[in-house]
C-alpha positions as CSV (number, residue, x, y, z in Angstrom):
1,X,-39.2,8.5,102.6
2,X,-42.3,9.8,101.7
3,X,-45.4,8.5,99.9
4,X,-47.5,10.0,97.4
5,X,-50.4,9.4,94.9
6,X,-52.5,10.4,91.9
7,X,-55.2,8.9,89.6
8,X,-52.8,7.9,87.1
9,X,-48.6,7.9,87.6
10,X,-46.7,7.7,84.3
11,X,-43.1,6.1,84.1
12,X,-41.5,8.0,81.3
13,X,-41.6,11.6,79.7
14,X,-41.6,11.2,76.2
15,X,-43.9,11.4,73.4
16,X,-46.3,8.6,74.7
17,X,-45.7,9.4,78.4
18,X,-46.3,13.2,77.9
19,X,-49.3,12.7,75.7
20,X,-50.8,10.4,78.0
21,X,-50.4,13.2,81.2
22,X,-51.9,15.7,79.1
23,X,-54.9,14.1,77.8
24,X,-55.3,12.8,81.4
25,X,-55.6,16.0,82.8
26,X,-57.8,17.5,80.3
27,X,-60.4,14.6,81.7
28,X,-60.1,15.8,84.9
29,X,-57.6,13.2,86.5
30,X,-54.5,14.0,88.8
31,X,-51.3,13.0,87.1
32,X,-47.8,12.3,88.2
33,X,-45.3,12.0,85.2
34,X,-41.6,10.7,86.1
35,X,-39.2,11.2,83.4
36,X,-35.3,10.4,84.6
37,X,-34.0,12.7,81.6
38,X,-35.6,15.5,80.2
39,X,-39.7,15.6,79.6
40,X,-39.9,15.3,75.4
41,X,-37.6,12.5,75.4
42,X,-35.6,11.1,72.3
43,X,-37.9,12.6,70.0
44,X,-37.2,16.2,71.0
45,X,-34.1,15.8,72.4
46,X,-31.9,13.2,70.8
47,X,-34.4,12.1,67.5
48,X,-37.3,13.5,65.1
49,X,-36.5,17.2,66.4
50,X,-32.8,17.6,66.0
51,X,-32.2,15.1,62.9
52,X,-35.2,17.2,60.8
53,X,-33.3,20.4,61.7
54,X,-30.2,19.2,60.3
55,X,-32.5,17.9,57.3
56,X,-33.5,20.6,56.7
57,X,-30.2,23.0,57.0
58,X,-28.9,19.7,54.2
59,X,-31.7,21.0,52.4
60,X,-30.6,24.5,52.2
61,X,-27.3,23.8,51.0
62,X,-28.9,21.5,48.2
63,X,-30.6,24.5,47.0
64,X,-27.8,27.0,47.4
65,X,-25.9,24.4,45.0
66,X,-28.7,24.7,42.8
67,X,-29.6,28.1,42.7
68,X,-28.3,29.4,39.2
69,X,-30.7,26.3,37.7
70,X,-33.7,29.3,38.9
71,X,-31.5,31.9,38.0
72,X,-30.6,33.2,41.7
73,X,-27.0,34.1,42.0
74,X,-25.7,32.0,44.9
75,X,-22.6,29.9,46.4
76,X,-22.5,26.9,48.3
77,X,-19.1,27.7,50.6
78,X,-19.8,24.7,52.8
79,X,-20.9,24.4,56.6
80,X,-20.2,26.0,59.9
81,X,-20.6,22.7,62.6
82,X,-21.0,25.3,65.3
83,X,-23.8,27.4,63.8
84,X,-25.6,24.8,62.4
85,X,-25.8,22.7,66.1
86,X,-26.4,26.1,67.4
87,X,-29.5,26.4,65.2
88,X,-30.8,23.0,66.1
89,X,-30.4,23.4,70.1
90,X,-32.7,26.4,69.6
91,X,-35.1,24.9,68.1
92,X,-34.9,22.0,70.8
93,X,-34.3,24.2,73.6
94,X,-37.7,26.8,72.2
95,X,-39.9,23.3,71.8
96,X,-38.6,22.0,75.1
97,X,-39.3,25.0,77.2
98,X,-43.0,24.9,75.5
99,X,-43.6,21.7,76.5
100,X,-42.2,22.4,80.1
101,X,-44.5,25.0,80.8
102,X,-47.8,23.1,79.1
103,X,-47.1,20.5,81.9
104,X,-47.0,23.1,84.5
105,X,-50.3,25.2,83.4
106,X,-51.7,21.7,82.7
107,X,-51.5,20.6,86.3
108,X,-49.2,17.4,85.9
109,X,-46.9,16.8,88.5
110,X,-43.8,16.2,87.0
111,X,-40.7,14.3,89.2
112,X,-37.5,13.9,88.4
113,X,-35.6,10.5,88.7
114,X,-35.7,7.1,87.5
115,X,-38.2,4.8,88.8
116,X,-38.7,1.5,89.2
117,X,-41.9,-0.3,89.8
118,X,-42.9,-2.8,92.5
119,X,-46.3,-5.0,93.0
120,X,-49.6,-2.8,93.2
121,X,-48.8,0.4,90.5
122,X,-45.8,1.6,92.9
123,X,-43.3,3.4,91.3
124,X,-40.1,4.1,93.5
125,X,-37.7,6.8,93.2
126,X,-34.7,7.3,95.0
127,X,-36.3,7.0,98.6
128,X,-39.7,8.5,97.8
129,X,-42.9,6.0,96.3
130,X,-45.5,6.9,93.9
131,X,-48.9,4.9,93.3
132,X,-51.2,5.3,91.1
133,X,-54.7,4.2,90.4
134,X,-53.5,3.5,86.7
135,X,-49.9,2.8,85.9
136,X,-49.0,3.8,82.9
137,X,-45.6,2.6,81.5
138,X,-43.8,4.9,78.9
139,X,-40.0,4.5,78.9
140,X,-39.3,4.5,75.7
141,X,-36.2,2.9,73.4
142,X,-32.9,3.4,73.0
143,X,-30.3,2.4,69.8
144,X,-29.7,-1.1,69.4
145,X,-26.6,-2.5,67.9
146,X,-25.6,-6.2,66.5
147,X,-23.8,-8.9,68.4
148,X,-19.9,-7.9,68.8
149,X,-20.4,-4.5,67.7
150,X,-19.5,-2.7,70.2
151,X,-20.5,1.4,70.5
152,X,-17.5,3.7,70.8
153,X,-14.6,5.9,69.1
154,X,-15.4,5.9,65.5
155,X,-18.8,3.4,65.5
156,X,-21.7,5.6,66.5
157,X,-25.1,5.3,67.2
158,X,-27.6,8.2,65.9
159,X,-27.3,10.2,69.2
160,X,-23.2,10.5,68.6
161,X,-23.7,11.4,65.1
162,X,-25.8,14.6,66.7
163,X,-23.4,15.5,68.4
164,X,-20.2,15.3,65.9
165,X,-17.8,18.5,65.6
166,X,-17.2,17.6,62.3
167,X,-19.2,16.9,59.3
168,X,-17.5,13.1,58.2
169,X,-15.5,13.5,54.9
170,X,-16.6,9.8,54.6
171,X,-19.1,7.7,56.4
172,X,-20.6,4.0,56.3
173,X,-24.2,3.8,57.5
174,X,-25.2,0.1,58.8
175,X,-29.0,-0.2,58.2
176,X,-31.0,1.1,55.4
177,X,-34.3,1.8,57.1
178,X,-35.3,5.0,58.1
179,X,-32.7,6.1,60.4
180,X,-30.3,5.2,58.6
181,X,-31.8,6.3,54.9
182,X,-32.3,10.2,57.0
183,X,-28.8,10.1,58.2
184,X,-27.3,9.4,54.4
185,X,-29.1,11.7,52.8
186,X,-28.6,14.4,55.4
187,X,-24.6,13.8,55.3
188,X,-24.9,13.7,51.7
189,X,-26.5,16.7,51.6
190,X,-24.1,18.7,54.1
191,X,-21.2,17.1,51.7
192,X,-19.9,13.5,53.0
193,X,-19.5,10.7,50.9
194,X,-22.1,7.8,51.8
195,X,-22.3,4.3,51.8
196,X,-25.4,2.9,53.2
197,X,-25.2,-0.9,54.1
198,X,-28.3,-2.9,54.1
199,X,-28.8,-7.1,54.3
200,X,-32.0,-6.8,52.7
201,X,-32.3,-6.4,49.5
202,X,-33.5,-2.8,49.5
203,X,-33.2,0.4,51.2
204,X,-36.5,1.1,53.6
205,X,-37.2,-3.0,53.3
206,X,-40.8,-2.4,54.6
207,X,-42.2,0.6,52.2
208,X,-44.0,-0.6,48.7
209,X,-41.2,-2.0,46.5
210,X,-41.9,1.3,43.8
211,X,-40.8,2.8,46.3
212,X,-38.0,1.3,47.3
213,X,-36.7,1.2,44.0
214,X,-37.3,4.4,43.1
215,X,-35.6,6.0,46.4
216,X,-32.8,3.8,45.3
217,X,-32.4,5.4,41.8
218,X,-32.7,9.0,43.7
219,X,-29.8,8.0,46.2
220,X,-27.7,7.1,42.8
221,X,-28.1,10.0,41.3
222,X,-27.0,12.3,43.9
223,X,-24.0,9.7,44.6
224,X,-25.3,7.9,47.4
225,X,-23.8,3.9,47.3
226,X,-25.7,1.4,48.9
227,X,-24.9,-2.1,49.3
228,X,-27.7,-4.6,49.3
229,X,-28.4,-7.8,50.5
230,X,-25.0,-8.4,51.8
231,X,-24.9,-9.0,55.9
232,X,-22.8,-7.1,58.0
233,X,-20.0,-9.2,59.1
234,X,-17.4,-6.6,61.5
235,X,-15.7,-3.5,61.7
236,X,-12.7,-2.2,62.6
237,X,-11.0,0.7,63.8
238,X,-8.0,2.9,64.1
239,X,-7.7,6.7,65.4
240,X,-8.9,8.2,62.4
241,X,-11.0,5.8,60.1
242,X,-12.9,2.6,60.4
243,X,-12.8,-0.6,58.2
244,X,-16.0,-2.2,57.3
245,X,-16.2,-5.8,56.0
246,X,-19.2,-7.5,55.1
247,X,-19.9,-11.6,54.6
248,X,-19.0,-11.3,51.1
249,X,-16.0,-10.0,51.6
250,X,-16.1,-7.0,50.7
251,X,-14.5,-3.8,52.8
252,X,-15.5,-0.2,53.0
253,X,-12.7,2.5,54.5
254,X,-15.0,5.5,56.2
255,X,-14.3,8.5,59.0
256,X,-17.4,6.3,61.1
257,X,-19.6,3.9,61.1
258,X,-23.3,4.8,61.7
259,X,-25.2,2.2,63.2
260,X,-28.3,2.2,62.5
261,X,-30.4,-1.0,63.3
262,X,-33.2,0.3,65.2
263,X,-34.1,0.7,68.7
264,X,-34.5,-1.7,71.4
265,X,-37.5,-0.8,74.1
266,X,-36.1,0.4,77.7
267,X,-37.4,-2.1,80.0
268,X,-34.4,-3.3,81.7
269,X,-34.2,-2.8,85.9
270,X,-37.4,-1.4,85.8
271,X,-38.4,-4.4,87.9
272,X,-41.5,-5.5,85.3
273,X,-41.1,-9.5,85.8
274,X,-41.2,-9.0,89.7
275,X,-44.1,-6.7,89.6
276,X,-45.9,-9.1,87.6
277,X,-45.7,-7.5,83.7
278,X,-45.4,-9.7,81.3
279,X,-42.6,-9.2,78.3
280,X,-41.5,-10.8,75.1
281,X,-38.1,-9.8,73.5
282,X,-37.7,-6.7,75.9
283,X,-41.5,-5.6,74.6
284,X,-44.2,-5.1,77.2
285,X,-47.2,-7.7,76.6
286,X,-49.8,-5.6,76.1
287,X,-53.5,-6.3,74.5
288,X,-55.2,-3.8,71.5
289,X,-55.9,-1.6,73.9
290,X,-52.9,-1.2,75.7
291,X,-53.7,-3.1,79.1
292,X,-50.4,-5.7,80.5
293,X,-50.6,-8.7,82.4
294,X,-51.0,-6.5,85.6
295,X,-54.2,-5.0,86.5
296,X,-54.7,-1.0,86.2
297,X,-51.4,-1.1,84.0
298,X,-50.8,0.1,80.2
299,X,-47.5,0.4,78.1
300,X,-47.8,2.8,75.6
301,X,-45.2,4.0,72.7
302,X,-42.0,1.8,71.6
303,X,-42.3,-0.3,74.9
304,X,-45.0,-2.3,72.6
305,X,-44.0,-4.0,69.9
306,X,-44.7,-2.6,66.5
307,X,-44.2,0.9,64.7
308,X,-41.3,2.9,66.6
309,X,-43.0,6.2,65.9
310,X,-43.5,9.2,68.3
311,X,-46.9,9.9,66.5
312,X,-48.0,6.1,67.3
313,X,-47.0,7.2,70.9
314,X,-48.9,10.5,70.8
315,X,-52.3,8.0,70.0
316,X,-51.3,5.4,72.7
317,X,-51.3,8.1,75.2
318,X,-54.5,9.7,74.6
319,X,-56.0,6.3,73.8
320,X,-55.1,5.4,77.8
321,X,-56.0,8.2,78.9
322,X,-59.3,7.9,77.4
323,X,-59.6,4.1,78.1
324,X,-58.6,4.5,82.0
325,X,-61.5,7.6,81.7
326,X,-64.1,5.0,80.6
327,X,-64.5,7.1,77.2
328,X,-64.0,3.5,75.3
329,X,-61.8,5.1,72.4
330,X,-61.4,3.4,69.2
331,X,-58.5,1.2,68.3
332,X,-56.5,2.4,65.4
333,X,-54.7,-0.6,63.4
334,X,-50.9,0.0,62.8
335,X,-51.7,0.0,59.3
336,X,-53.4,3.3,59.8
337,X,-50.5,4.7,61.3
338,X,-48.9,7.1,58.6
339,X,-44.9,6.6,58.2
340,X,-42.8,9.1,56.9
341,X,-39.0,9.1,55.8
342,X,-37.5,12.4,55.7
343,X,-34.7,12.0,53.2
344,X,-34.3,13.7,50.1
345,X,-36.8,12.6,48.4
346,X,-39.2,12.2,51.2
347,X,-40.9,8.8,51.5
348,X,-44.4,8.3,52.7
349,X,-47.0,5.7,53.0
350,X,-50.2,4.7,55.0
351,X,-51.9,1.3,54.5
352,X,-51.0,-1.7,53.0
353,X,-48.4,-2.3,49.9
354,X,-49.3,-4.2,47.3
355,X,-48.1,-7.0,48.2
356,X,-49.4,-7.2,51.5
357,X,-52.8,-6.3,50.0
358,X,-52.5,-9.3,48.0
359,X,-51.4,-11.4,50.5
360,X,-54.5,-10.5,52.4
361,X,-57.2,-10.3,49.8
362,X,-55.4,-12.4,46.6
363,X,-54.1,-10.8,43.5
364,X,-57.2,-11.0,41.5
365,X,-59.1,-8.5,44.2
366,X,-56.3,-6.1,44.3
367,X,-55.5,-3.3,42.1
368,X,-53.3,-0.1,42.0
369,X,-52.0,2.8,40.0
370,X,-48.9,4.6,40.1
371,X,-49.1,8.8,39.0
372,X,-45.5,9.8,38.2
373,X,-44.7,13.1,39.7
374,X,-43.6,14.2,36.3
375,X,-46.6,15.8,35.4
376,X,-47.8,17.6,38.8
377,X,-46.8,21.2,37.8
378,X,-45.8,22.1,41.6
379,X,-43.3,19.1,41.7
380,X,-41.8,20.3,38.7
381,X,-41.4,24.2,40.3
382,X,-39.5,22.5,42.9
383,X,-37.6,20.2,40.8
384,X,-38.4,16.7,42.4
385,X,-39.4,13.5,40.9
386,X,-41.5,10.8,42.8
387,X,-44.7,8.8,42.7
388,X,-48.1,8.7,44.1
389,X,-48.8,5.1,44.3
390,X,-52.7,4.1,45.5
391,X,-54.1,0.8,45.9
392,X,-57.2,-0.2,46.4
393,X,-59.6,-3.5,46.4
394,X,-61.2,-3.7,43.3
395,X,-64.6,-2.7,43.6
396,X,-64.1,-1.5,46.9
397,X,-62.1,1.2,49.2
398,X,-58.7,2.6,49.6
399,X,-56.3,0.4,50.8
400,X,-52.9,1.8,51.3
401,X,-50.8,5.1,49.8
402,X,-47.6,5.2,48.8
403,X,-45.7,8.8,48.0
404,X,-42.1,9.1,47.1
405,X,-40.9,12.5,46.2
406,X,-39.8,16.3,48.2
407,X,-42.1,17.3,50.6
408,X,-44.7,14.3,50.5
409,X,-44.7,14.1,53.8
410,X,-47.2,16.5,54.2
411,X,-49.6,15.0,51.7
412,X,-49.8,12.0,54.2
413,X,-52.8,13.1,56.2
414,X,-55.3,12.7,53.8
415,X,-54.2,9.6,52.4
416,X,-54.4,8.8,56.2
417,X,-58.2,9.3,56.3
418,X,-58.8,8.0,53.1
419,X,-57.7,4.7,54.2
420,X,-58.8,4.9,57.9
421,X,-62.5,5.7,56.9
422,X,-62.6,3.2,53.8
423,X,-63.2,5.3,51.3
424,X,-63.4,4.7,47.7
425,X,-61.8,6.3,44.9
426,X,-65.3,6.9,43.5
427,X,-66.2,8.8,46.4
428,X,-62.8,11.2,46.6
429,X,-62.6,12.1,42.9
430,X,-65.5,14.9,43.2
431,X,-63.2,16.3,45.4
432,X,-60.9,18.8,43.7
433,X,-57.2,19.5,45.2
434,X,-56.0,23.3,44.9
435,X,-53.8,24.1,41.6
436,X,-51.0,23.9,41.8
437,X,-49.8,21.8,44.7
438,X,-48.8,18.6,44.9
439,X,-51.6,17.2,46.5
440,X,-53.2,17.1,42.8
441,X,-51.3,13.9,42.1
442,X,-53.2,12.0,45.2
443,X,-56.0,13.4,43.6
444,X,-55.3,12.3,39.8
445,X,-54.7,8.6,41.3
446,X,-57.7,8.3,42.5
447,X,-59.3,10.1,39.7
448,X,-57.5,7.5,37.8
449,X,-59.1,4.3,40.1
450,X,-62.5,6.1,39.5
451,X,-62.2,5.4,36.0
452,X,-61.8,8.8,34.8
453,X,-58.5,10.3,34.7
454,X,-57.6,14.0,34.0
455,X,-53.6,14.3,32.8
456,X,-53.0,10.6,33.6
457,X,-53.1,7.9,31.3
């Protein structure tokens, strides 16, 4: 048994856990990073990495089923499972070696095992102990499922889906948020008929209800089905196809069942409550800026309640590192925290909706407008429809975005710092955005808000 120690130990290799070893060594601090898996976690190995690859390939085979509509002479002869996994492991396995070696030229000291942690920021592996000065806890989540459902043969989790030899003829997805909404449309995409089951009364539940709506009116088009507002009642299963039934009744016949009901935090036999760390529902207790129960420890990423997001785990990380530094870093709101959903179209948003801005300021003090994506000139080239949906106080900043449409993902950032750094549409409309891109609907919203509107109404 042997005994070691660093300035800061971190439980967990992922997205939070990583960031938070890197940032800590650019401050000077020694850093021990335990990770029972593989460093990158779920994200890169089993989440955002992998499922945006197959995205993506879906994506290609929408547009090679499209081509002769931009005159390109192309066929769609469907997909080879092997090459397309092939292409995704190399992207993992290419972002996964990266990250390996920025650890080792970094300085941290990775270990390999799983840990559990005792009284006093120990952390015990196998026979060996680490302490640290700073504890920092970053294991992560893991799927969750419903009471009685049970994981196995034809009633997957995201991480089975992955790994599929087959691309599902037809395929039921439980949940209508984000994992679920990527997994239909990537299916649909790849050629699988969809059903999305959702007991709220719209897909992504938590997004502006535009939004909502309008992602639900894409996801008809291209043949998607959805059931709304109808719990889940049981599922069963034979060798070759799964029956789903819901409290109304009704049955839908499928090659799987997706589950897709979020993710639970990984705090189980980590030995938290006999250490002294407080947690709620499986979440870590933790204050705004990260610190438990216990002295000298911090939870960072999907251990803390809120956004599930390997970005939001990226700023928890540096924002400990900073904070056990003595920097005093700013706390950024969850509100700030940009979401994306990388269906086809691509959901966005930062901020509040408008009905939590009215909740929070009263109806008479909030105001919005909605830019259909009809008349950007770039969304048109690459034949998407959508919104760009900005609300504001009136009189007074920014206070949430809302984009629905291909590729508006990557308008999200400076929605982001419109919002973050209260600004008002008064003070972004002398800014002009590059025709033609898409960014020029952000920037006719808020021309709009300013009181002075260029191809809007």
């Amino acid at each position: 048994m042997a005994a070691h120690s660093a300035d800061i130990v971190v439980l967990g290799g992922g997205s939070g856990g990583y960031a938070t070893a890197l940032r800590a060594r650019e401050l000077g601090k020694s850093v021990i990073l335990i990770e029972k898996d593989k460093v990158g976690g779920t994200c890169l190995h089993r989440g955002c990495i992998p499922t945006k690859a197959m995205l993506h390939a879906g994506e290609v085979a929408d547009a090679a089923r499209d081509a002769a509509l931009v005159g390109i002479n192309a066929e769609y002869n469907g997909v080879d499972v092997g090459a397309l996994h092939a292409y995704r492991d190399k992207i993992v396995a290419k972002k996964f070696q990266g990250l390996q070696g920025l650890l080792s030229t970094r300085g941290v000291t990775v270990v390999s095992g799983a840990g559990v942690v005792s009284a006093d920021r120990i952390v015990t592996v196998g026979e060996d102990t680490y302490r640290g000065d700073a504890l920092v806890i970053a294991t992560g989540s893991a799927s969750r499922t419903l009471p009685g459902l049970e994981i196995g043969g034809r009633v997957l989790t995201s991480e089975e889906a992955l790994s599929l030899p087959e691309i599902p003829e037809r395929v039921v997805v439980l949940g209508g948020g984000v994992i679920g909404v990527e997994f239909a449309s990537m299916w649909r995409s790849l050629g699988a008929d969809v059903t999305i089951v959702e007991g709220a009364d719209h897909l992504l539940p938590t997004e502006d209800i535009d939004v909502s709506k309008g992602l639900e009116r894409a996801f008809r088009k291209r043949g998607i089905a959805f059931s709304l507002g109808t719990p889940f009642s049981g599922v069963a299963q034979t060798s070759d196809a799964v029956e789903v039934t819901l409290a109304n009744g009704a049955t839908h016949s499928a090659d799987y069942l997706l589950v897709a009901v979020g993710r639970a935090p990984v705090t189980a036999d980590l030995g938290l409550t006999e250490a002294g760390i407080s947690t709620e529902r499986g979440f870590i207790v933790a204050n705004e800026r990260l610190a438990t129960s216990h002295p000298g420890v911090w939870a960072v990423g999907d251990v803390v309640a809120g956004l599930q997001l390997a970005h939001r785990s990226f700023q928890h990380g540096i924002f400990v590192a900073e904070e056990i530094a003595g920097l005093a870093p700013v706390v950024i709101p969850e509100t700030h925290i940009p979401k994306v959903t990388y269906s086809h179209p691509e959901v966005a948003s930062v901020g509040l909706s408008v009905a939590a801005a009215e909740a929070e300021y009263g109806a008479k003090d909030v105001s919005s407008y909605t830019y259909n994506l009809a008349g950007n000139a770039r969304s048109e080239i690459l034949g998407t429809a959508g919104v760009v949906k900005v609300v504001r106080r009136v009189g007074g900043p920014v206070l949430g975005v809302h984009l629905l449409g291909d590729r508006v993902g990557e308008l999200i950032s400076e929605a982001q710092l419109v919002v973050g750094w209260d600004a008002h549409p008064e003070d972004i409309a002398p800014y002009i955005h590059a025709h033609p891109t898409q960014s020029e609907a952000l920037g006719e919203a808020f021309l709009a808000l300013a009181g002075k509107p260029l191809h809007g109404l």
